[in-house]
N, C-alpha and C positions, 0 to 999 in steps of 0.2 A: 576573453575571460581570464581574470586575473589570481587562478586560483590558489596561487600560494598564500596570498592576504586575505583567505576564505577562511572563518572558524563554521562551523558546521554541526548542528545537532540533530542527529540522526536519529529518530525511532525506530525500534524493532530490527534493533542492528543486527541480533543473532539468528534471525532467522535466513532461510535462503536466499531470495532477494536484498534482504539489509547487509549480509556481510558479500555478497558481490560488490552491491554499494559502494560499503567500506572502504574494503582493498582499493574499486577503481579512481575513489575518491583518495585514497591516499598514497595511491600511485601518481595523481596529479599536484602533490604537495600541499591539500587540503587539511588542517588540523580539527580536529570529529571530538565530537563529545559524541559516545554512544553511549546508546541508552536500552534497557532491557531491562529482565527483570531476575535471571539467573549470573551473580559474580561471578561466578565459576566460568561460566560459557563469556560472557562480556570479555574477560581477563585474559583468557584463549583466545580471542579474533584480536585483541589489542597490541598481543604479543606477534601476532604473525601482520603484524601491516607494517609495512616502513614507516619512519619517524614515529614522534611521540605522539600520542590521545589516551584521550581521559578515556573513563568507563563512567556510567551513571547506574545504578541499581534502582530502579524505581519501577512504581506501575500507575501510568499516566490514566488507567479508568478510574482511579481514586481522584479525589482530591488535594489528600497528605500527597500522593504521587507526585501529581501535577505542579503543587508548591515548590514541594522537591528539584523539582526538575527547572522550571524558571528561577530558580535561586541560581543555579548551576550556573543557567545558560547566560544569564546578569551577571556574574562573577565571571565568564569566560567570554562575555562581547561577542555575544555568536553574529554572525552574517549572513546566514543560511540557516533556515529549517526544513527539513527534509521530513515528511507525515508519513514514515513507511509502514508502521504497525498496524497491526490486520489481523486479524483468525478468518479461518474460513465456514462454511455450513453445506451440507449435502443431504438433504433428506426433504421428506413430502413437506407442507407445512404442517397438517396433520397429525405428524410423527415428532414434530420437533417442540424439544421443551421450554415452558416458557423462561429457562434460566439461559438458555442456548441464544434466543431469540435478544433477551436485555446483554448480555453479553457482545455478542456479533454486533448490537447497532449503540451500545456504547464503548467497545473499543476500534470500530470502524470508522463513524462519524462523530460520538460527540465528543470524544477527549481529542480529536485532530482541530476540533471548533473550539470548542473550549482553550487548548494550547495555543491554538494559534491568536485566538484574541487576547491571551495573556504576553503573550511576546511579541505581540505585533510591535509597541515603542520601539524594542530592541530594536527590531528590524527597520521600523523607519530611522532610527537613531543609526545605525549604522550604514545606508542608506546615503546618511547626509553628510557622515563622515568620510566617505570614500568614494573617489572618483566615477567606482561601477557601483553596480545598484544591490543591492541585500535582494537574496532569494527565497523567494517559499515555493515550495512542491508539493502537492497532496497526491501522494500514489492511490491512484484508482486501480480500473479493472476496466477491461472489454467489458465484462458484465456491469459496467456503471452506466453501457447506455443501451444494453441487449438482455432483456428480460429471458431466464434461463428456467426452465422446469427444474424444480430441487435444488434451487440455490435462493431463492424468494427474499430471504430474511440479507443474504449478503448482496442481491441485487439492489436491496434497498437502502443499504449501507454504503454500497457504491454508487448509487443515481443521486444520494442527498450528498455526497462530497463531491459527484461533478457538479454539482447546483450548486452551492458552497465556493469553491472555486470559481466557478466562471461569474459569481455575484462577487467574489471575493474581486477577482483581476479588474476590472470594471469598475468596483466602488476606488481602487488603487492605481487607476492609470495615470492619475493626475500626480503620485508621488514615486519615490528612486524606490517602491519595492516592486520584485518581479514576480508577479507569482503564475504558474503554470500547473498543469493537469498531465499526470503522466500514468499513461493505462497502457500496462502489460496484458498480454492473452495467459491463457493456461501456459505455467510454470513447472519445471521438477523440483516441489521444495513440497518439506513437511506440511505446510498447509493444506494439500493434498489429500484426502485420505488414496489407500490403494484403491477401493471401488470406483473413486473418481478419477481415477488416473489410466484404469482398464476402461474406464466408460471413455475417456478419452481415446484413447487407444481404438475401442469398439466404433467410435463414431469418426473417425479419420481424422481428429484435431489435432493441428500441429499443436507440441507442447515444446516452447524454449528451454533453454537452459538462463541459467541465473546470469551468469556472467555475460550474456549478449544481450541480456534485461538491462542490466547496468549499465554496459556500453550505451546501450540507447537514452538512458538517460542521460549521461552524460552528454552525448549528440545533442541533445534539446536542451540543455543548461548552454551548450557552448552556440546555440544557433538562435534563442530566442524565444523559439516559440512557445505558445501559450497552451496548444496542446498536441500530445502527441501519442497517438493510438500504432503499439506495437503488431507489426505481422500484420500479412497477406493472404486470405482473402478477410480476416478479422477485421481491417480496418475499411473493407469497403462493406460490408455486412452492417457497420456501424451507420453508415450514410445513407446504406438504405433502409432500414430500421427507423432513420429519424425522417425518412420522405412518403416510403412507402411501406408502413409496418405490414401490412397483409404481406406481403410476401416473403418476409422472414417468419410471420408466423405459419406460411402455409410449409415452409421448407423443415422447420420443428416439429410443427405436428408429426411430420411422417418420420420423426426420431425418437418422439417420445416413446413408444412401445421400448427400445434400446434403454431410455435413458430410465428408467420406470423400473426395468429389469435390473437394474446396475444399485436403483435407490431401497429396492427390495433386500439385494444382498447387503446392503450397507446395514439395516437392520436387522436382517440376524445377525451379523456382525456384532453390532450393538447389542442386542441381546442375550448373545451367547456372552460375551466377556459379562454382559451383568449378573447373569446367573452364576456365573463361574465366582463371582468375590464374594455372591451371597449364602 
């Protein structure tokens, strides 16, 4: 891996997992275009990484965004796309609204689609120019191939970008781009709410930290593979979910009372702050 002759366009660089990214990516002499949607915050992560990267100010579920953003990434020859932006979702389906719902599965799946088919040339163009091959990543989720009570709308946002992807590396084997599937478990970063992070806690799940997220990214950038499901026993839960789903559904059922209790508090949560501004 020849990553100093890496340009790099990172989404969703300020949040937790994107600025582990970052840093471990610019610890390897990678040059980032990050991208987000607060200057203030971009300006901060840019200042504390070694060498020089850009900042991009945009928001890639628009359109004007997305423009925005392949103007950039054409002006800077990127080599790598990196799909890390995401929000999260915790609630019944029932309780969630339908602004929450267009939200979650057009900044999960469709502007990572959309992006990626508008930059795709870049990267076969870069691709042909350089000895190694131009990368793409779409950051999934454990919950891209484990259907989760209270997370419905982000499971589905995460099962159509593993689809996506593994159509995506397959229609692309035949050309110099790489592209791979990279799924972290539960995280400590803001996308989290607290109730979700106690429901973790309550239900015994290992939760990484960011920085061993990124690490393993970078592991699978530098080792090839096409996909790579973080944590143990997460990534065998996944293999057998896709062989023998009854028995991951019989081992949730008897969590659901737990995880039920946890999506409860999460609405009055929600409730209580809506009453409080009105």
């Amino acid at each position: 891996m020849q990553w100093q002759q890496q340009t790099c366009l990172l989404t969703g660089a300020t949040g937790g997992i994107g600025q582990a990214i970052a840093k471990a990516l610019a610890n390897k002499g990678v040059s980032l275009i990050l991208q987000g949607r607060s200057e203030s915050r971009l300006q901060e992560l840019s200042n504390s990484l070694s060498g020089e990267h850009k900042i991009l100010v945009a928001d890639i579920s628009t359109l004007q965004g997305r423009e925005k953003t392949c103007l950039v990434a054409e002006l800077n020859a990127i080599s790598m796309l990196i799909n890390n932006a995401g929000v999260g979702q915790f609630s019944l389906l029932e309780d969630t609204e339908e602004t929450v719902i267009v939200d979650t599965l057009e900044t999960n799946l469709l502007a990572p689609i959309l992006l990626t088919q508008e930059l795709l040339p870049l990267l076969q163009k870069a691709g042909l120019q350089q000895p190694a091959p131009s990368y793409l990543v779409n950051v999934g989720s454990t919950f891209g191939s484990i259907g989760f009570a209270g997370q419905s709308i982000y499971c589905a946002s995460k099962f159509g970008l593993r689809g996506f992807t593994e159509a995506l590396y397959r229609e692309l084997a035949d050309t110099n781009v790489h592209v791979s599937y990279f799924a972290p478990r539960a995280t400590a970063t803001s996308i989290n709410s607290d109730q979700a992070m106690a429901m973790n806690k309550a239900l015994g799940n290992n939760v990484d930290s960011p920085e061993s997220v990124a690490n393993a990214l970078i592991q699978q950038l530098e080792t090839g593979h096409a996909r790579q499901f973080v944590g143990f026993p997460e990534k065998l839960f996944v293999k057998i979910n896709g062989a023998f789903p009854h028995i991951v559904d019989k081992a949730l059922f008897k969590k659901l009372p737990i995880i039920k209790r946890f999506l409860r508090r999460e609405k009055d949560v929600e409730q209580t702050a809506q009453e409080a501004l009105s």
